[in-house]
N, C-alpha and C positions, 0 to 999 in steps of 0.2 A: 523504396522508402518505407520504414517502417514505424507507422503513427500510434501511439496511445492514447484516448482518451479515457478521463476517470469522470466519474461521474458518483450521486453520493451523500456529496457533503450537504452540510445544513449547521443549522442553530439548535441545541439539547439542552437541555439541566444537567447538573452534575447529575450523574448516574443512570443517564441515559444511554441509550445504544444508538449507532447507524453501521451502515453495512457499504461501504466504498467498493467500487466498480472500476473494471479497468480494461478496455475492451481495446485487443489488437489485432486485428482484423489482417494485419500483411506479416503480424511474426509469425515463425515455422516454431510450432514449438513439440522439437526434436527431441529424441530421448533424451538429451542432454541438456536440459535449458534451465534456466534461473530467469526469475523474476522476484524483484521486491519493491517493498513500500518505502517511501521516506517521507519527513515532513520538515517544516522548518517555520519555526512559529518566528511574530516580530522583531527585529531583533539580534536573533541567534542565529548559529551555524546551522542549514541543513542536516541531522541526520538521519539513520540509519533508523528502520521500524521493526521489519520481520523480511524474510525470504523464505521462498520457498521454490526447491530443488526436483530436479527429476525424481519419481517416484516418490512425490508429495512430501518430501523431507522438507523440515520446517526450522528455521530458528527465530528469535527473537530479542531484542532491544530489554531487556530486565527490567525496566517500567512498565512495559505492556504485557509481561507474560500473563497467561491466567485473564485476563480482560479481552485480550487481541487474538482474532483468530485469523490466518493466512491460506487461503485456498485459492484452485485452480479450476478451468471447464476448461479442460481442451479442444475438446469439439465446439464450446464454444470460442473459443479464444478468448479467455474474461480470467481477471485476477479479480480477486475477492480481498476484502480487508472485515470481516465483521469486529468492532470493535463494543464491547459491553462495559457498563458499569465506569462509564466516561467521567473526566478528571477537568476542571478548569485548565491545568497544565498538559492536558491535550491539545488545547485550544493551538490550530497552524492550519498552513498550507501543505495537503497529502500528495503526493506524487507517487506514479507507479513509474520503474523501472527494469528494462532488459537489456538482456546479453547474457556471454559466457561468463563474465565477473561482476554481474548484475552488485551484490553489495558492497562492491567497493569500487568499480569504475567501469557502471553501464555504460551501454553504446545508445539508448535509445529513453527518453523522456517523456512522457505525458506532461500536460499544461497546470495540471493542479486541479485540487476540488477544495475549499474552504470547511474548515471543523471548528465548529465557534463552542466552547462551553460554557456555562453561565454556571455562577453557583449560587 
């Protein structure tokens, strides 16, 4: 069974930074592995944040580029979200997820970390 936990989140001003956390401790992460971020504020549809791919290949959600950084510790097993220069319309529930098709139909979940922006 393979658990995510994030950890992270908090309350900022606009233009604030925090750095989300995403510790998986039972995935294998193989030369071939994907992990990504999603969020889903009030509301709205869950989506899509950034992923990032074996040999640290990165992509990203076009609202967050430039602001949103997506990194990996293998050796730690930890996903990274550092997010800069935060947005009230950041403000959601962040989720990490894995698997082979991680951004568009992971196999495995984390519980969420809460992103509150204030402006």
């Amino acid at each position: 069974q393979v658990r995510l936990a994030e950890s992270g989140g908090g309350s900022v001003q606009t233009g604030g930074l925090l750095r989300l956390s995403c510790e998986a401790p039972g995935y294998t992460f193989r030369s071939i592995n994907c992990m990504a971020w999603f969020r889903q504020a009030p509301g709205k549809e869950r989506e899509w944040v950034a992923t990032i791919y074996s040999y640290d290949i990165t992509t990203y959600l076009d609202d967050v580029k430039g602001r949103f950084t997506i990194s990996q510790d293998k050796a730690k097993k930890t996903l990274y979200l550092q997010m800069d220069n935060l947005k009230p319309e950041d403000t959601a529930m962040y989720s990490c997820a894995a698997g082979p098709l991680c951004a568009t139909k992971p196999l495995y979940w984390g519980r969420g970390t809460q992103v509150t922006v204030s402006s």
